[in-house]
VEXDREN-2710 file (C-alpha; in Angstrom, 1 decimal):
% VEXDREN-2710
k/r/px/py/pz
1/UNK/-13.9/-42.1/24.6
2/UNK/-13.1/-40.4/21.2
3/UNK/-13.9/-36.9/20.7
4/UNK/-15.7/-36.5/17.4
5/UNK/-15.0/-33.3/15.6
6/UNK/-18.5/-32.2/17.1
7/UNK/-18.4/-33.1/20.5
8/UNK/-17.3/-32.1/23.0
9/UNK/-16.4/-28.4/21.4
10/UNK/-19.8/-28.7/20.4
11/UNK/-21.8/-25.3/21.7
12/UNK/-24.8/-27.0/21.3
13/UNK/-23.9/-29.9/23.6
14/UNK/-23.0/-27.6/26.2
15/UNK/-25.6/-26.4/29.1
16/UNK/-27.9/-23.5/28.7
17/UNK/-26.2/-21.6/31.8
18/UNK/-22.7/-22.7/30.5
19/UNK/-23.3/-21.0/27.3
20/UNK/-24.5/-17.8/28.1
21/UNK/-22.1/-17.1/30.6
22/UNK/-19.0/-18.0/28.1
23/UNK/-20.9/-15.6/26.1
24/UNK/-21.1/-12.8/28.9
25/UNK/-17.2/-13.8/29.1
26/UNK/-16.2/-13.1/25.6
27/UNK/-18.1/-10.0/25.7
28/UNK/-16.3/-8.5/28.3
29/UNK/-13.0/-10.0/27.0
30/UNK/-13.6/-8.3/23.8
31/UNK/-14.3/-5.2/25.6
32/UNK/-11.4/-5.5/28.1
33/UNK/-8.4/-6.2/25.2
34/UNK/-8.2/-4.9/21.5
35/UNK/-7.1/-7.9/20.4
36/UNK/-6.8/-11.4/21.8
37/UNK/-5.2/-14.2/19.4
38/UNK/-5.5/-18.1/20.1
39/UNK/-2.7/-20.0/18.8
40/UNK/-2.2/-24.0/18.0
41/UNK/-5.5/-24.4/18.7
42/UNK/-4.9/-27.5/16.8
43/UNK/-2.5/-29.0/19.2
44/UNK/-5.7/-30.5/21.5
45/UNK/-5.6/-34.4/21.6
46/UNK/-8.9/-35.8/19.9
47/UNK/-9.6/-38.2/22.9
48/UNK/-9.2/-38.5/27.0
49/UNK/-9.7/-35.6/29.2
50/UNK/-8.1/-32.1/29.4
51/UNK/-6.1/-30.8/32.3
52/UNK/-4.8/-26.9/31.0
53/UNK/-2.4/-25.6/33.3
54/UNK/-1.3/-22.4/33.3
55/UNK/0.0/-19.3/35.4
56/UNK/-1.8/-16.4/37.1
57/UNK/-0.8/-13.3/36.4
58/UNK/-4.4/-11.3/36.3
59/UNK/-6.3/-12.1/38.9
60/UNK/-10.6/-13.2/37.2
61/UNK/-9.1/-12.0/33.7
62/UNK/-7.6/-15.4/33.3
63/UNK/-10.2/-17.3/33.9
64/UNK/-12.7/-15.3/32.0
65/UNK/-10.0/-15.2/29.0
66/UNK/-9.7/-19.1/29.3
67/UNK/-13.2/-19.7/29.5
68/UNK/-14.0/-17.7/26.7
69/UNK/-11.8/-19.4/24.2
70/UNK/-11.2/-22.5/24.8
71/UNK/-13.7/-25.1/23.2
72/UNK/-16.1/-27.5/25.7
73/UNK/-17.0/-27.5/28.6
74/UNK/-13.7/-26.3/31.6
75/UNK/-14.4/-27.3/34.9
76/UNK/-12.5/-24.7/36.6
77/UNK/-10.9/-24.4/40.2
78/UNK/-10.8/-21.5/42.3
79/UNK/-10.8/-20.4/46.0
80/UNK/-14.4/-20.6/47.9
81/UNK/-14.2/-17.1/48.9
82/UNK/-14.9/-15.7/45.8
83/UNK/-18.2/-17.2/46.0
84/UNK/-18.8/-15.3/48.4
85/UNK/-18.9/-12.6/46.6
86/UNK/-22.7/-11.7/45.3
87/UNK/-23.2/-12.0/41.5
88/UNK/-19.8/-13.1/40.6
89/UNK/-20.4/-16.1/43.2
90/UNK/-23.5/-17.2/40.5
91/UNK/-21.8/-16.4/37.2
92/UNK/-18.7/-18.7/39.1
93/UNK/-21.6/-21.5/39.9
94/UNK/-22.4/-21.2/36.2
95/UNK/-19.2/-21.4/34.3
96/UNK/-18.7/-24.5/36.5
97/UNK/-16.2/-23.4/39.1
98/UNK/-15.2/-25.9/42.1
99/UNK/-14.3/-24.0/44.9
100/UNK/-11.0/-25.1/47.0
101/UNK/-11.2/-24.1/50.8
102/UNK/-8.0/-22.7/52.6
103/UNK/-7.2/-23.6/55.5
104/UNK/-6.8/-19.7/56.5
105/UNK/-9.9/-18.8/55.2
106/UNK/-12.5/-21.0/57.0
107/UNK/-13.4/-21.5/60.6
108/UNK/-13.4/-25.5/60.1
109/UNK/-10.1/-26.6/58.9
110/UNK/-10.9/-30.7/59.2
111/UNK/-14.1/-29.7/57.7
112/UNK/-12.6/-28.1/54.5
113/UNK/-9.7/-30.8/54.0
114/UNK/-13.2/-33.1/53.8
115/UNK/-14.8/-31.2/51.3
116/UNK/-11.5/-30.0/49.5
117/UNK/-10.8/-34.2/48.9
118/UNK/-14.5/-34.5/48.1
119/UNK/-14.3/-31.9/45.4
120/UNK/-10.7/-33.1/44.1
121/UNK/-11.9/-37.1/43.6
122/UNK/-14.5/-35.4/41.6
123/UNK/-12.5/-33.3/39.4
124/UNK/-10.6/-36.7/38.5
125/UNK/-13.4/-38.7/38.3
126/UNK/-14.8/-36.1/35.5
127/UNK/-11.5/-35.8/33.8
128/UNK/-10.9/-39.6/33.8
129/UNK/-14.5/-39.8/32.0
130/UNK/-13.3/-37.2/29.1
131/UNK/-14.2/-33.9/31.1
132/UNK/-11.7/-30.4/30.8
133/UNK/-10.2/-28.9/33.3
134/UNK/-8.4/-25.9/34.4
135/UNK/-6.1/-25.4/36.8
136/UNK/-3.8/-22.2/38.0
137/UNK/-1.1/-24.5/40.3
138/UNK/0.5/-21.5/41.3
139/UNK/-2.4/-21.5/43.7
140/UNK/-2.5/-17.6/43.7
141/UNK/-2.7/-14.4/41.1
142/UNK/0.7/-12.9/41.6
143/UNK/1.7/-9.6/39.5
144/UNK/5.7/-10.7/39.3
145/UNK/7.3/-12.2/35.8
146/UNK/8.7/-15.2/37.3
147/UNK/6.2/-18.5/38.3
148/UNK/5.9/-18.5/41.6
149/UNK/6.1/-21.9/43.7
150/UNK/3.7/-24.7/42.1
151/UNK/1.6/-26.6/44.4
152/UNK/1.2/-30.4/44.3
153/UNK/-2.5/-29.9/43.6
154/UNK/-3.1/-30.6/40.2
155/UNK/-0.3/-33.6/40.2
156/UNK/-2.8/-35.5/42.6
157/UNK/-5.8/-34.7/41.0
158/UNK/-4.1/-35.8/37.6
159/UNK/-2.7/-39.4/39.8
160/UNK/-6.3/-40.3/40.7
161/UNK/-7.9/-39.6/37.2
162/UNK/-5.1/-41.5/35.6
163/UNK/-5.7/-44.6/37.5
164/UNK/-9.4/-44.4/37.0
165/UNK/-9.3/-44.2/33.6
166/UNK/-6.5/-47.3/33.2
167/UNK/-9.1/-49.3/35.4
168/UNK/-12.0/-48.6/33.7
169/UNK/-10.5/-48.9/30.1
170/UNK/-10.6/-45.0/29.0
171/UNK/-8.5/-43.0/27.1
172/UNK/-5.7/-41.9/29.8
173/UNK/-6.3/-37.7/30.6
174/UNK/-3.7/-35.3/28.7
175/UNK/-2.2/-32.5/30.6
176/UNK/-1.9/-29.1/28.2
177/UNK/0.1/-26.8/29.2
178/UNK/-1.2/-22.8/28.2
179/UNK/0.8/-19.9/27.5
180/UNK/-0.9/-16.7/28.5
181/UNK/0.3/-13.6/27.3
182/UNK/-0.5/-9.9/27.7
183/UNK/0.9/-6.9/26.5
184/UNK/0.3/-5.6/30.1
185/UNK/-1.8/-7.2/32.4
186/UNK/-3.8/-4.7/34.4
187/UNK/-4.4/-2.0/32.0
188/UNK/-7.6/-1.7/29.6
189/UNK/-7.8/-1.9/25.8
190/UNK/-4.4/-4.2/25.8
191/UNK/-3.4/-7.3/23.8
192/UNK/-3.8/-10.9/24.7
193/UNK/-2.5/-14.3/23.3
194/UNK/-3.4/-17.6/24.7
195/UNK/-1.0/-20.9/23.3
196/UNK/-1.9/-24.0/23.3
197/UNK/1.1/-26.1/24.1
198/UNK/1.6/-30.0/23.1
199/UNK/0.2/-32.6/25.5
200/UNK/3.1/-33.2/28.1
201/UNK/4.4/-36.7/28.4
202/UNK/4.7/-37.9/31.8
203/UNK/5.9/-40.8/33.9
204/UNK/3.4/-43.9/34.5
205/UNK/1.8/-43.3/37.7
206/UNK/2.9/-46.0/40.4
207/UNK/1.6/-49.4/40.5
208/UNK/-1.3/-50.5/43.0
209/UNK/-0.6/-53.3/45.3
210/UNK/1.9/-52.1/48.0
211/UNK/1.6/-51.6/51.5
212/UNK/0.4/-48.2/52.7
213/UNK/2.9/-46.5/54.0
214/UNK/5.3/-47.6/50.5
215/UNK/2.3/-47.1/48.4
216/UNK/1.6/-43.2/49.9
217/UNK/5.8/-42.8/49.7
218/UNK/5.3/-44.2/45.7
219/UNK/2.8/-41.9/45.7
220/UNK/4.2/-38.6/47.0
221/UNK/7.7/-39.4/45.1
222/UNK/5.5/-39.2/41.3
223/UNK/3.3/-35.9/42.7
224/UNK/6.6/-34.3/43.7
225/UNK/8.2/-35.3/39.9
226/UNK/5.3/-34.2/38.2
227/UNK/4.8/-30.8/40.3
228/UNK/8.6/-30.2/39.4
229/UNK/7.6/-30.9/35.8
230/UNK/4.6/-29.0/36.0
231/UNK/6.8/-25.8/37.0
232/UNK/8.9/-26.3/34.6
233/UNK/7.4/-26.5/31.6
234/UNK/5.2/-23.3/32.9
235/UNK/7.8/-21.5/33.3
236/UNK/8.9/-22.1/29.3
237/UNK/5.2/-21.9/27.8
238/UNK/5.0/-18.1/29.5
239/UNK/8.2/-17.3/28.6
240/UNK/8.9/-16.1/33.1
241/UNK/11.9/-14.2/33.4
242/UNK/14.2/-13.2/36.4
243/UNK/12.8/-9.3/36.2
244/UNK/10.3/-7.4/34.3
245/UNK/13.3/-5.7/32.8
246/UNK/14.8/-8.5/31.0
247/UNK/11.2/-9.5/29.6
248/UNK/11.3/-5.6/28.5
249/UNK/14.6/-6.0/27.5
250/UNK/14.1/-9.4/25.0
251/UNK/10.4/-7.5/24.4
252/UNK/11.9/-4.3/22.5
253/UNK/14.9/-6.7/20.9
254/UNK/11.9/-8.7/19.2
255/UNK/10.7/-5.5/17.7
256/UNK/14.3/-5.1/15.9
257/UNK/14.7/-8.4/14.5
258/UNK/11.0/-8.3/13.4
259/UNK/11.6/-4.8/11.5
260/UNK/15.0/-6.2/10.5
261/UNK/13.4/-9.2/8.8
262/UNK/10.3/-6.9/7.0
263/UNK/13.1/-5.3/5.2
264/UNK/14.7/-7.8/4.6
265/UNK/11.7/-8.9/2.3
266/UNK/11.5/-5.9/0.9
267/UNK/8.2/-5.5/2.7
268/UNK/6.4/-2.6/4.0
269/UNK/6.9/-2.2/7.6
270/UNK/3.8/-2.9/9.6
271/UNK/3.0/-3.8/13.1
272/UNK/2.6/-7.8/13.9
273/UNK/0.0/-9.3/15.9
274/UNK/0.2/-9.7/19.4
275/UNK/1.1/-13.2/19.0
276/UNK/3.2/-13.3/16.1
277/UNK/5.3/-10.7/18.9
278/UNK/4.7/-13.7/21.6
279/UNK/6.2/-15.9/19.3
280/UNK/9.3/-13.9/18.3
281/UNK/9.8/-12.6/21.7
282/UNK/10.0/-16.9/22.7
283/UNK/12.7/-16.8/19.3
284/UNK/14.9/-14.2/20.9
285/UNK/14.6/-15.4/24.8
286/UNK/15.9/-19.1/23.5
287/UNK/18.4/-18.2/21.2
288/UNK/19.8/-15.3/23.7
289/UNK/20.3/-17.5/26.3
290/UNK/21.6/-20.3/24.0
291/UNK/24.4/-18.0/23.1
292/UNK/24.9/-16.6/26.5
293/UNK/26.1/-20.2/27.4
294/UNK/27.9/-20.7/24.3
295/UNK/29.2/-16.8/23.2
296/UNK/29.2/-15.4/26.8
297/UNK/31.5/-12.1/25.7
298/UNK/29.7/-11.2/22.6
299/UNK/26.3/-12.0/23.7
300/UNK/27.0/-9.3/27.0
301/UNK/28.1/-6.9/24.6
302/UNK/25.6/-6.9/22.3
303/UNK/22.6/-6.9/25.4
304/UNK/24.6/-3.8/26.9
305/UNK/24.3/-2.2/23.7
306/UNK/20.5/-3.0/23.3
307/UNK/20.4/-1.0/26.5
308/UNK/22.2/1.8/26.4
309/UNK/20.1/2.3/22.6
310/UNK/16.7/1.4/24.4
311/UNK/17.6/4.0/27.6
312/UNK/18.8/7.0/25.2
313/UNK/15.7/6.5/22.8
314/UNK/13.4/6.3/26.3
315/UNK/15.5/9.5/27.4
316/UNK/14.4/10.9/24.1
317/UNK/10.5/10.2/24.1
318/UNK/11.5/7.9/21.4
319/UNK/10.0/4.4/20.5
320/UNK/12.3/2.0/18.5
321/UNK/8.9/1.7/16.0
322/UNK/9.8/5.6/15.5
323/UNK/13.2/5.3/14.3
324/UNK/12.3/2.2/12.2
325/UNK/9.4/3.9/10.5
326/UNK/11.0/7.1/10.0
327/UNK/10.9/8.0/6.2
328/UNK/14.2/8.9/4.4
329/UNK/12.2/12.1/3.0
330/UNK/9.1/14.1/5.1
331/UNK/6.9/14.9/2.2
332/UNK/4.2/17.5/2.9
333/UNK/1.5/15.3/1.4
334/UNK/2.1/12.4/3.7
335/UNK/1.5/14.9/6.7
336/UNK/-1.5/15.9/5.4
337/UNK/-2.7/12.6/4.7
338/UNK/-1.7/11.5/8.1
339/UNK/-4.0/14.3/10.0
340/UNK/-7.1/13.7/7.4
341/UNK/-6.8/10.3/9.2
342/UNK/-7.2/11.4/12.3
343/UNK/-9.7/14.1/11.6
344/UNK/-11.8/11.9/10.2
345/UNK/-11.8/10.0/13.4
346/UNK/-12.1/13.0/15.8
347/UNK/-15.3/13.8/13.4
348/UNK/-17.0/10.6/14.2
349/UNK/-16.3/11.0/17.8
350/UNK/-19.4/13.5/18.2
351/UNK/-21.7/11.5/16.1
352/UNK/-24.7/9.6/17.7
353/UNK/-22.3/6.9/18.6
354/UNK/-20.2/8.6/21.3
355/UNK/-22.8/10.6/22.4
356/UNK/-24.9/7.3/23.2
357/UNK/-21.4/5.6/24.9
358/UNK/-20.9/8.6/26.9
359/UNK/-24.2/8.6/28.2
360/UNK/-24.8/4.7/28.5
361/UNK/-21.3/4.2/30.1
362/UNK/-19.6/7.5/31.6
363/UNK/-20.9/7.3/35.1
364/UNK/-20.5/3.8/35.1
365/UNK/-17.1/3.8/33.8
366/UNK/-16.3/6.7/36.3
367/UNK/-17.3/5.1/39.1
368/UNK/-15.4/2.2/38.0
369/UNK/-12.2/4.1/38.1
370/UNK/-13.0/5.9/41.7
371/UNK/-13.4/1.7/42.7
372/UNK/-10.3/1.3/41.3
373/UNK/-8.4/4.5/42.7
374/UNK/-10.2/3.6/46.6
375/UNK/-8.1/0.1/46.4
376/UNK/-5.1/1.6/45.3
377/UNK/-5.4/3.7/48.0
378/UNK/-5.3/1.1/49.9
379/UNK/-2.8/-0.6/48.5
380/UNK/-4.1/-3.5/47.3
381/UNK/-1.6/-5.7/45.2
382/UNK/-2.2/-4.6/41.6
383/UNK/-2.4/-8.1/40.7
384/UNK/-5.7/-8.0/42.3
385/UNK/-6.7/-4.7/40.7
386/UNK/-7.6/-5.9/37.3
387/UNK/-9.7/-8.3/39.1
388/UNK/-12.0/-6.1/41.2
389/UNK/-12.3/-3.7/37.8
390/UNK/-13.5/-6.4/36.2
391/UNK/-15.8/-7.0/38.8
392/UNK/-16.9/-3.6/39.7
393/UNK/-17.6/-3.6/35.9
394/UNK/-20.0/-6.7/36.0
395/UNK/-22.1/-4.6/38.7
396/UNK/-21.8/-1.3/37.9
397/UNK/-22.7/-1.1/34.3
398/UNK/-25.7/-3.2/34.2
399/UNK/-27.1/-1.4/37.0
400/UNK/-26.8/2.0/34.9
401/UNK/-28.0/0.4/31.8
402/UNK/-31.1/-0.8/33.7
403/UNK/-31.3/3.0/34.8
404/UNK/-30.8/4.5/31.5
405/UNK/-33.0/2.3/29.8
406/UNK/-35.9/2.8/32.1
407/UNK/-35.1/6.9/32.2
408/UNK/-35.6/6.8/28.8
409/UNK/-38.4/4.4/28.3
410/UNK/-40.4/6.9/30.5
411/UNK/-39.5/9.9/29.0
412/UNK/-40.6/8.9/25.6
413/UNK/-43.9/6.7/26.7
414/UNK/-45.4/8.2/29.8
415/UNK/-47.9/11.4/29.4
416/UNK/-45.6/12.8/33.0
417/UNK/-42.6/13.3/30.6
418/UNK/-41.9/16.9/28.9
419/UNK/-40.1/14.5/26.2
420/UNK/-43.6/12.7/25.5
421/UNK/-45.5/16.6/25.3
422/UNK/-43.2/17.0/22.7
423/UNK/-43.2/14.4/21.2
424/UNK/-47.2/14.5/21.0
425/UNK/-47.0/17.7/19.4
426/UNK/-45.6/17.0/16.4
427/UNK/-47.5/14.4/14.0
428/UNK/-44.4/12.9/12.5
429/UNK/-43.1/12.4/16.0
430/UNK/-46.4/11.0/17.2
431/UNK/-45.5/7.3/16.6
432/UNK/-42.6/7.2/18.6
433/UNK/-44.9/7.6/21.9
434/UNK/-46.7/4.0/20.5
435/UNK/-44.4/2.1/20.8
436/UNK/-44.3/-0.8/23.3
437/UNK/-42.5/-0.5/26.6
438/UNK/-40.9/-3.3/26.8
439/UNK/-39.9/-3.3/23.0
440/UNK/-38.1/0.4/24.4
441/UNK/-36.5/-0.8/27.3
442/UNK/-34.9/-3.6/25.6
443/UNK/-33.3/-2.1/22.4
444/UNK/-31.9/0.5/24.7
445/UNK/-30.3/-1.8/26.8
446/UNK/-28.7/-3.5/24.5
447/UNK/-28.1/-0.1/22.4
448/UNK/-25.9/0.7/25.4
449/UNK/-23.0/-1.9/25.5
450/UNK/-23.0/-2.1/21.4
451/UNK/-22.8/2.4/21.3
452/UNK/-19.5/1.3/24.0
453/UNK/-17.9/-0.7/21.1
454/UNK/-18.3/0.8/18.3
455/UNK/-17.2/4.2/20.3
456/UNK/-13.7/1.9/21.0
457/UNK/-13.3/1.1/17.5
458/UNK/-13.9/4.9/16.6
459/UNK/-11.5/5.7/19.6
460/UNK/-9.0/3.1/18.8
461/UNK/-8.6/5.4/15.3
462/UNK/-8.3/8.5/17.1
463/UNK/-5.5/6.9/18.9
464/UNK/-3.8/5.6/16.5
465/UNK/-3.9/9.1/14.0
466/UNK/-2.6/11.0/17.1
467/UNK/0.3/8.8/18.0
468/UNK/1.3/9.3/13.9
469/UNK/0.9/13.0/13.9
470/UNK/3.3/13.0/17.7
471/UNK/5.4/10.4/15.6
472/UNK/5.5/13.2/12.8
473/UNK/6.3/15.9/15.3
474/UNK/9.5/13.7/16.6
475/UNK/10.7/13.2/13.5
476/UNK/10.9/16.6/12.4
477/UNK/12.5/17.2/15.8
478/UNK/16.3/18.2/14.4
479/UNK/17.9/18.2/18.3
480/UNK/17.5/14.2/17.1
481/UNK/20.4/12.8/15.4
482/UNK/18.3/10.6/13.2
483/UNK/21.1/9.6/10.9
484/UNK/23.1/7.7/14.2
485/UNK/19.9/6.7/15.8
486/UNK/18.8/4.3/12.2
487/UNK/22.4/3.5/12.1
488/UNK/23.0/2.0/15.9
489/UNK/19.8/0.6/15.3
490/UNK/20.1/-1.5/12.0
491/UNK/23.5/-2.3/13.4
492/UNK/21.5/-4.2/16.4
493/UNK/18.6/-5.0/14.1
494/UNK/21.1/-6.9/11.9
495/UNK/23.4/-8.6/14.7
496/UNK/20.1/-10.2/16.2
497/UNK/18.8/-11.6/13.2
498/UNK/22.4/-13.2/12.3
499/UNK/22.5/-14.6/16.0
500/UNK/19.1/-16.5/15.0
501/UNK/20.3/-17.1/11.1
502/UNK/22.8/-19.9/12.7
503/UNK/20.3/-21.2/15.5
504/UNK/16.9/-23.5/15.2
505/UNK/14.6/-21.9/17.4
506/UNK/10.9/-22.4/18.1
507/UNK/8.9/-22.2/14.9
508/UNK/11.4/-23.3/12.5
509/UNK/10.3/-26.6/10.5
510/UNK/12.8/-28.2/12.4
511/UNK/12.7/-27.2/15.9
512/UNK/12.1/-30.1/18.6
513/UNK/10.0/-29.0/21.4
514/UNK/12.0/-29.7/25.1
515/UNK/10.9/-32.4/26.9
516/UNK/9.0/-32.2/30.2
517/UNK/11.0/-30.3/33.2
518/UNK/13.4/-28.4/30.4
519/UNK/13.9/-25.1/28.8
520/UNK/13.3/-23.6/25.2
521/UNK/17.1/-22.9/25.4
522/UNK/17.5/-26.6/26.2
523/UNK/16.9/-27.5/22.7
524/UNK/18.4/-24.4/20.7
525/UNK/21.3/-25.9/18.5
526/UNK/23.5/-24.8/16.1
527/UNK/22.7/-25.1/12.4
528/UNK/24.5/-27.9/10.3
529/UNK/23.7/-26.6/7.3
530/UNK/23.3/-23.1/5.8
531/UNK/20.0/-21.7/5.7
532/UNK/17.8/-19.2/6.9
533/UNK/16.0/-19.3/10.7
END
């Protein structure tokens, strides 16, 4: 079953509910991060069926994300409770979610392991026939940097899909493993990258033919390889670390050896796209640990002195963009064009279009946050938070724009309104209270939502000329030794990028990806010949 270029990722093919709530997920995607970046793309086979697997670390987020940019049609699997839940239990039903039962969460265990087996034979029946599917086989959202424990899962649902497809003659299903990235996971208006990895290869399934009890051990021995596999090569796509301070730590080192290589090329330094950083960041984490096996001493030294600069500059209020961006002379006229920037943003915030955000999303957006603030009160895991914001969102906001919309539908159209007196007094205002009421209603609702973005863009420029002028106002800070903070810092800047100049790391023409069940750092090696990584 080839997949023409028109197929399957085909929006057209795809059912009516399907599409609109991948729409509905996009939107609030867009809305949730500033900027989410889908890489390799290109990698998906043209023919069989799609297993992605990938991690939880956000709770709904993921699914929604994964949903939103990945082409066809996923078939995605989640626990029944969330059904449960009203309105998110439809949108699930229409985004074609198969809900898994625990067997702490129902009142019928033998009943569930029924249904669960039902459910399962169908998600490999669909994926033998060319169907996608997604699966999180850590089993859970978790908010920790390492991959917690992978269940067998998606191993057995892959066994039986395999062997349907060999005995029916269709292309065999390919397992894609998915980086997924954020810049932090449960904060709004962050940064998102979602990899497509290579199809794994994987061992044949076992043979048919054998007596029960050898067959089911056959079987269990390939599930537990592939789950081991499975683990594995999640752990290398999402780049999991011991702590959230080595991730930091290999995070800020990225940022060097990017500035490092910017001027290097004589090029103006600029920030890098969130997953231009994902990539660099998976650079730095194999060759690190390549020469941590290999250059133990030096390699401890130089991380101990990425440290000690990262702690004194955090000490300081300092970012390591700061000293890299600092200017060798602080002209007047750059100051001033820096604040026009921002005052040119903080103009358009009171323009029509904050004024119609605040009022189409404030209360919403407030009582989002007091949702948010009750759970944390009652200390809810925080992986969980980003979930219930997210959902809170998809009730709260539509409710208030259905509000709004009809508040302001009445005050312009019916003869109760003060608006509509005034209105009626004035001849060049008289047309207004003509106009049709459902024609009202509905270019205020969607006014609402589209006033939100365009206020975030606007915002996003406020941001960003504040942060300069605080940038400005550290820089002319003289209790900073600049001169020893650029120094230290080009001194690290330049040891990193020489430690990857004799290594070939991911994205160099001739990097090998790992096999299944191995590390990045598995197939670092030491250049042969001189050239640049």
């Amino acid at each position: 079953m080839k997949r023409g270029e028109g197929s399957n990722a085909d929006a057209d093919q795809l059912p009516f509910s399907y599409r609109c709530v991948r729409r509905f997920y996009r939107f609030l995607t867009n809305v949730w991060f500033r900027e989410v970046n889908v890489v390799d793309d290109d990698h998906l086979p043209p023919e069989g069926g799609r297993l992605y697997i990938t991690w939880h670390p956000s709770g709904l987020i993921d699914p929604m994300l994964m949903t939103a940019v990945l082409p066809g049609q996923l078939t995605t699997v989640a626990k029944h409770t969330l059904f449960r839940v009203p309105l998110l239990g439809r949108l699930l039903k229409f985004s074609g979610v198969v809900p898994v039962e625990r067997a702490n969460d129902t009142s019928d265990p033998d009943g569930a392991r029924q249904r669960n087996a039902e459910r399962l034979a169908g998600l490999a029946s669909g994926l033998a026939r060319g169907k996608d599917v997604l699966i999180f086989p850590e089993g859970s959202t978790h908010s920790g940097s390492e991959v917690r424990r992978v269940r067998s899962g998606a191993a057995r649902i892959l066994l039986a899909a395999l062997r349907e497809a060999d005995a029916t003659g269709l292309p065999r299903p390919n397992v894609i493993p998915v980086g997924l990235h954020y810049s932090e996971t449960q904060r709004f208006r962050e940064r998102a990258a979602v990899v497509i990895e290579r199809t794994m290869p994987l061992p044949d399934p076992p043979s048919l033919g054998h007596e029960t009890e050898a067959q089911d051990r056959l079987d269990r021995a390939w599930v537990d390889e592939v789950t081991e596999l499975f683990a594995a090569e999640l752990h290398r796509v999402n780049h999991a670390k011991s702590s959230w301070a080595e991730r930091t730590l290999i995070w800020r080192g990225r940022s060097l050896v990017y500035a490092e290589k910017q001027r290097m090329a004589g090029d103006k330094l600029t920030k890098p796209s969130f997953s231009a950083s994902v990539l660099a960041a998976r650079r730095l984490r194999a060759g690190w640990e390549f020469m941590a096996e290999h250059r133990s001493d030096e390699t401890h030294q130089l991380a101990e002195r990425c440290r000690n600069h990262f702690e004194e500059l955090e000490n300081r209020g300092i970012t390591p963009y700061d000293v890299d961006s600092r200017p060798e002379r602080l002209s007047p006229l750059a100051y001033v064009k820096i604040f026009l920037q921002w005052l040119w943003a903080f103009s358009w915030m009171f323009g029509l279009v904050t004024w119609s955000a605040v009022a189409g999303n404030a209360i919403p957006y407030k009582a989002n946050g007091w949702f948010s603030n009750a759970m944390k009160r009652r200390e809810i895991d925080s992986s969980a938070i980003g979930s219930m914001k997210v959902l809170s969102a998809i009730v709260f906001f539509p409710i208030w724009w259905v509000l709004a919309s009809l508040f302001i539908t009445w005050s312009l159209l019916s003869s109760a309104s003060p608006l509509n007196a005034l209105l009626l007094s004035h001849w060049l205002l008289l047309s207004v209270t003509k106009l049709p009421a459902v024609g009202v209603f509905l270019v205020f609702m969607a006014w609402w939502p589209t006033s939100a973005r365009l206020h975030l863009k606007l915002y996003a420029r406020l941001v960003v000329g504040a942060q300069n002028l605080r940038r400005w106002s550290r820089w002319k800070d003289e209790s900073n030794d600049w001169a020893a903070l650029v120094k230290e810092q080009r001194h690290l800047s330049a040891e990193l990028v020489s430690l990857g100049t004799e290594l070939v790391l991911p994205g160099d023409p001739d990097w090998e990806d790992p096999p299944p069940g191995q590390d990045d750092v598995d197939s670092v090696r030491f250049r042969t010949v001189n050239s640049t990584a």
